[in-house]
C-alpha positions in Angstrom: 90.7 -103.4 -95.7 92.5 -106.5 -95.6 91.2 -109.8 -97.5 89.3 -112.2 -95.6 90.6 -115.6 -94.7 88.1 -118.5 -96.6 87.9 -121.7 -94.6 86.1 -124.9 -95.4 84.6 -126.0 -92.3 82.8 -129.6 -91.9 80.2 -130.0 -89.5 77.8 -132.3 -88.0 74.4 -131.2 -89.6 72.4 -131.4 -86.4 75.7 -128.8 -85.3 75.1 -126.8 -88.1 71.2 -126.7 -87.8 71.8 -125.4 -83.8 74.4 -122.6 -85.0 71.6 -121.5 -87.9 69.3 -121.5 -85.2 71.4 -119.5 -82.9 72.9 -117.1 -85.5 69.1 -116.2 -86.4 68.2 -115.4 -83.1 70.8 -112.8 -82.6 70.3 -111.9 -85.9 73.6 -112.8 -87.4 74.5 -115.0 -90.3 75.3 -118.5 -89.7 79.1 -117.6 -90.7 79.3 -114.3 -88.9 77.6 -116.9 -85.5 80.8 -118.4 -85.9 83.7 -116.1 -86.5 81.4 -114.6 -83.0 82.2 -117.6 -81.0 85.3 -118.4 -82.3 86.6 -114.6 -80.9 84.7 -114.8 -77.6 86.6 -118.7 -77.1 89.8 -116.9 -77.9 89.3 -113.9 -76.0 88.0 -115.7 -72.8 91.5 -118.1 -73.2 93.9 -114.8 -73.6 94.9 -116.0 -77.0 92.9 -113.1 -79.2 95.5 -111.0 -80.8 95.8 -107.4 -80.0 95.5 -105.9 -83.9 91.9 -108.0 -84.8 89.8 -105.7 -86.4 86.2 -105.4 -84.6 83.4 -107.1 -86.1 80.6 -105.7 -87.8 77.6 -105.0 -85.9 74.9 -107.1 -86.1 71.9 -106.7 -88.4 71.7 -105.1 -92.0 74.1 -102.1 -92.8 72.7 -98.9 -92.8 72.7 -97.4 -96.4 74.9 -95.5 -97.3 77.8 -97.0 -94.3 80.7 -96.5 -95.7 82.7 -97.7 -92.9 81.3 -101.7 -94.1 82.0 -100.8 -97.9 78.6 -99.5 -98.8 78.5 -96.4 -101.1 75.6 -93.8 -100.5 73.2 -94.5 -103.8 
């Protein structure tokens, strides 16, 4: 699998308190809320690329997934 990108990201707090809120009610880190919206804005303008890899599903991965990394133990 191919290294994810880090990026330092500034936000209002009152921004960032609304995204935590939101990324908890769709059960979602606050991170994985964003990289979400930040397809969907892409998709909806025509500017996703064609080789993105899909995003994980939501939630906690099932143990033993080895699809997301996670070894059966």
């Amino acid at each position: 699998m191919t290294e994810r990108k880090k990026v330092l990201l500034r936000l209002d707090p009152a921004v960032h308190d609304a995204l935590a809120r939101w990324a908890a009610d769709e059960l979602r880190s606050t991170n994985a809320q964003i990289e979400f919206l930040l397809r969907k804005a892409l998709s909806d303008s025509g500017r996703l690329p064609g080789n993105v890899s899909r995003m994980r599903p939501r939630g906690r991965p099932r143990k033993g997934d080895r699809e997301h990394g996670q070894s059966e133990e």
